[in-house]
N, C-alpha and C positions, 0 to 999 in steps of 0.2 A: 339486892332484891331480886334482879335474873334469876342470881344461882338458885336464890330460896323457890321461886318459883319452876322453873325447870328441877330442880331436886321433886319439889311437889306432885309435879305432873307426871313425874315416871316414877316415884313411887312410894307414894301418898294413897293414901285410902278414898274411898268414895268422895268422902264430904273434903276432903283436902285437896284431890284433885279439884273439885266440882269450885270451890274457893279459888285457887290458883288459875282456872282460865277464868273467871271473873274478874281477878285483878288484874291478868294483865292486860283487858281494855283500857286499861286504866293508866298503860305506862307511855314512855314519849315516844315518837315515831324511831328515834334513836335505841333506844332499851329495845323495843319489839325489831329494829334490825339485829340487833344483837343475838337475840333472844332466837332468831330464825337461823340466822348462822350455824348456829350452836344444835339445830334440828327439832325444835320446838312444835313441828307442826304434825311431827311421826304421831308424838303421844296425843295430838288433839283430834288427829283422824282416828287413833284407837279408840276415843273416847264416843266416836260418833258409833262404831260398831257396839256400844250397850247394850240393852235392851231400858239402859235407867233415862226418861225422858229429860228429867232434870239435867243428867249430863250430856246427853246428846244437846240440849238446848244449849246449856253453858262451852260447850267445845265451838258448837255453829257461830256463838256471837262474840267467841276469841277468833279463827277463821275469819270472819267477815272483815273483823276489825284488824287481820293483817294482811287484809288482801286489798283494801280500801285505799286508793290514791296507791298505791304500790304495782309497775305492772312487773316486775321483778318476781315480788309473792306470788303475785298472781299463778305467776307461771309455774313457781317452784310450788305450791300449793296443787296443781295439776297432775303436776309429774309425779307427786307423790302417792297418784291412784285416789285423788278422792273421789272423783266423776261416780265411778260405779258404787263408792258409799253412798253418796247423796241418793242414788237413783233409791237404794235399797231404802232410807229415810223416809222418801214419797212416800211409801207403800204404809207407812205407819200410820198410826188412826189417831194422831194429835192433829190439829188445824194450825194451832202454830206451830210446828216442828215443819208442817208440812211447807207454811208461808216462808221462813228461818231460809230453808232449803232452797226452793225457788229464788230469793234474795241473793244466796250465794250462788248460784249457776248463773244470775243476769249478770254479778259483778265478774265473776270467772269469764264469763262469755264477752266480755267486751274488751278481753285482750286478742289480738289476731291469732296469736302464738297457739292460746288451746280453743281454737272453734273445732276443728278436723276433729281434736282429742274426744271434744265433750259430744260432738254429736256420734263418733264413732263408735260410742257405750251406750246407745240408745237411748238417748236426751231426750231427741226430736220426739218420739211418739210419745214420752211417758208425759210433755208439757201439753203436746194435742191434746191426750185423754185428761191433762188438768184443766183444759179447758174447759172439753168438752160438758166434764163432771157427769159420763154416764156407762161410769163402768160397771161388770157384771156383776159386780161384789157391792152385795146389799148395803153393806157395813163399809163401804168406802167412804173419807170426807171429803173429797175432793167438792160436791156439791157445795160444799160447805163455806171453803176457802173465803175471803175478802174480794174486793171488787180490784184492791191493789198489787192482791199477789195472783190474781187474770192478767194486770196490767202488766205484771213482772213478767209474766208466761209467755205473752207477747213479745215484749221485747227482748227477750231474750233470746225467740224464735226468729227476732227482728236483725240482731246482733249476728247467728247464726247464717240470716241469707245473704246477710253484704260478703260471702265468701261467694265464690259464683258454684265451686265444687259441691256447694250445700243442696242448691236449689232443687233440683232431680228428686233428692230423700226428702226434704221437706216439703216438696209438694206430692210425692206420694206417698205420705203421714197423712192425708185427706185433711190438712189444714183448711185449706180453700175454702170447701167447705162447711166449717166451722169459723173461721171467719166470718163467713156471711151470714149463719146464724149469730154469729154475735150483733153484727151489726143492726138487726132488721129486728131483734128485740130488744135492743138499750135504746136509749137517748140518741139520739142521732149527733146532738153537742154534747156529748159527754166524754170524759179523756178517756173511756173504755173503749169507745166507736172510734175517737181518734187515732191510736192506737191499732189497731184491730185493721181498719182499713191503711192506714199507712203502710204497714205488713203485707196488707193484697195487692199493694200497688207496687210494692215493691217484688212480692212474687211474679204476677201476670209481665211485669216490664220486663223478666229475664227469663220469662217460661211460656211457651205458646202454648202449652199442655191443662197449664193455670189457666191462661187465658179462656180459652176454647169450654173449660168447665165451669167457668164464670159465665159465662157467653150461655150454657146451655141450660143452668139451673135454673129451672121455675123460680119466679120471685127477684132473684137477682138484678135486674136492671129497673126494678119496681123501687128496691132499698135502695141502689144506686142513688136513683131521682131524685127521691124522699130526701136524702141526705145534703144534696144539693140545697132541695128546699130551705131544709131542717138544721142543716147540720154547722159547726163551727166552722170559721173562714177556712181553717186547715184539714177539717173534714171536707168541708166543699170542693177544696183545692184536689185530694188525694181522689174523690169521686167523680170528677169530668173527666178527670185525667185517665180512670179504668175507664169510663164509657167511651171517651177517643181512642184508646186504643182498641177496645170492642169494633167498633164502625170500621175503624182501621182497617184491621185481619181481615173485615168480609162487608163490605159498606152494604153490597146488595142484600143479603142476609138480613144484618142486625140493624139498618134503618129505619125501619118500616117497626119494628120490635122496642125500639128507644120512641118514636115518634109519639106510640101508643100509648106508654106512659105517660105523658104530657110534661116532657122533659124543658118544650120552648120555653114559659114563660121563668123557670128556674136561670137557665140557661144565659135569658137575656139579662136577667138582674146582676146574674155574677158575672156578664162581659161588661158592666158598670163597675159594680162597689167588691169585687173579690178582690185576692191577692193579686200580684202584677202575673203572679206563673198562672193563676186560674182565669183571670182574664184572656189572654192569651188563649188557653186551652178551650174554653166557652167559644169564642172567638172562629175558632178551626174547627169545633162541633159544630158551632153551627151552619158552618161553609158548606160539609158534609152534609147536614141534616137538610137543605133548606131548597134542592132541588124541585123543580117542577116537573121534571119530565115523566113521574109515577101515578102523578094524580090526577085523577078524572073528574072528578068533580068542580064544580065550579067555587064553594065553599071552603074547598083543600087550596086549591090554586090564589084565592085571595089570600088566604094565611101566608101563604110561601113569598106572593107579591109583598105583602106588609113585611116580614121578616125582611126583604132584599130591603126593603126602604130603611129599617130600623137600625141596620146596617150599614150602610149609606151615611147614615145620619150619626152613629155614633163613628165610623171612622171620621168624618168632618169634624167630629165635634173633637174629639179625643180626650184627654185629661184637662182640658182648661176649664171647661165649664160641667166638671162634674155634677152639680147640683141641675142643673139644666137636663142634660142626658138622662139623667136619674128619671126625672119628671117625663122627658119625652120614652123612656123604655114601657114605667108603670101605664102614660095612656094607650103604649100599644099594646101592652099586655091585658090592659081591658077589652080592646076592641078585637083580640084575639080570643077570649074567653067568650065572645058573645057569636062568632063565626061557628 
């Protein structure tokens, strides 16, 4: 069955190729090593330079499927120059040719071996603008895409920063901020916002450059908050953690700027019921945040007294009487709302 299928694929007619990477999704992880050996992958990349959508589809979901649990394919799938076909693919005006795509750069991208390769062929921007979805070409689909092949875009962008060589070009791809548009008009618990910010957190933590434009954007420590408020344990967790290190880089600065948001009463629920990493992180914000020596008012200065007390009292308390602590956070966080 190999040979018939490789005989097929180099040279077979349209509809006989287009059958032949169809079927061999279909064959055992053993056949398809065979099947690669033997250079199987030459004729499924020619198949992707078509212009016939059908075969470019049918070639993407042989590809997938030999790159899948494989990090061997992977790489040899690389080297073979697909990167700059894929890119050329983007550009086409199917929605699913274009999703197909994006699916094989996350799986590609999550081998170490080709990060350098795939960003090196200008990856990085062409997943921004799928982000972004607001290119100058009228007739673009990118606006169009699914909500999961955003989520692909991401992690794949995601995939690309755990190289530290990456972080420079993809933070000056203007990801950052497009990130933070994503974040501040989805769901704030939604796996897009999860996503999305996990990415920024993972940017700003290796880029003071990130940082500093996060720090500076209108808006940005407002979505921050909100997300807190709002957002999934692990949105929460990835959101104190960009606003600590905000305070960090410049505490005089950005304190006064986080305060204004009304970061406390978020802040104090998840140094309760967050994850153990967000607790902690809540925890050290609010060390930073809860100074008295800026406020004049006698109003400010009570807030700040009750915080040292609510602190106090959850370090006493600590994880044994969670439900307790819970209760004592919510009535300081009323009597803080009424200050």
């Amino acid at each position: 069955m190999e040979e018939m299928l490789m005989h097929n694929l180099l040279n077979g007619e349209r509809e006989t190729q287009i059958q032949a990477a169809n079927e061999l999704g279909k064959l055992s992880r053993r056949q398809k090593h065979k099947l690669v050996e033997r250079g199987i992958i030459a004729p499924l990349i020619s198949m992707l330079c078509s212009q016939d959508y059908e075969a470019v589809e049918a070639a993407l979901l042989s590809l997938l499927s030999l790159a899948c649990g494989s990090e061997r394919n992977k790489i040899r799938i690389v080297k073979s120059g697909i990167v700059p076909v894929l890119l050329e693919v983007l550009q086409c005006q199917s929605t699913t040719l274009i999703e197909l795509t994006v699916a094989a750069m996350l799986i590609l991208s999550s081998c170490l071996e080709n990060k350098l390769e795939i960003a090196s062929s200008g990856a990085i921007q062409r997943l921004v603008e799928i982000l972004n979805g607001d290119l100058a070409d009228d007739d673009n689909s990118y606006g169009r895409i699914s909500v999961q092949a955003k989520i692909d875009a991401i992690a794949t962008l995601h995939n690309l920063s755990t190289c530290h060589q990456l972080i420079s070009p993809i933070v000056s791809s203007g990801v950052t901020y497009c990130l933070l548009q994503l974040i501040h008009s989805s769901e704030k618990s939604s796996g897009l916002t999860e996503k999305a910010i996990a990415l920024l957190e993972n940017i700003v933590s290796s880029s003071e450059d990130a940082l500093q434009e996060i720090a500076a954007t209108c808006g940005a420590i407002r979505a921050l908050v909100e997300t807190i408020e709002e957002g999934s344990p692990q949105c929460k967790e990835h959101a104190v953690a960009i606003l600590l290190l905000i305070c960090k880089s410049c505490r005089d600065k950005y304190r006064s700027s986080i305060l204004k948001e009304g970061v406390m009463p978020g802040l104090l629920q998840l140094s309760v019921d967050g994850t153990w990493r967000a607790k902690n992180m809540a925890r050290d914000l609010l060390l930073l945040l809860r100074d008295c020596s800026s406020f004049g008012s006698r109003s400010k200065q009570l807030k700040n007294e009750l915080v040292e007390q609510i602190m106090q009292e959850i370090d006493a308390e600590g994880d044994t009487v969670a439900g307790t602590t819970l209760r004592l956070v919510e009535e300081m966080i009323a009597k803080l709302s009424t200050l």
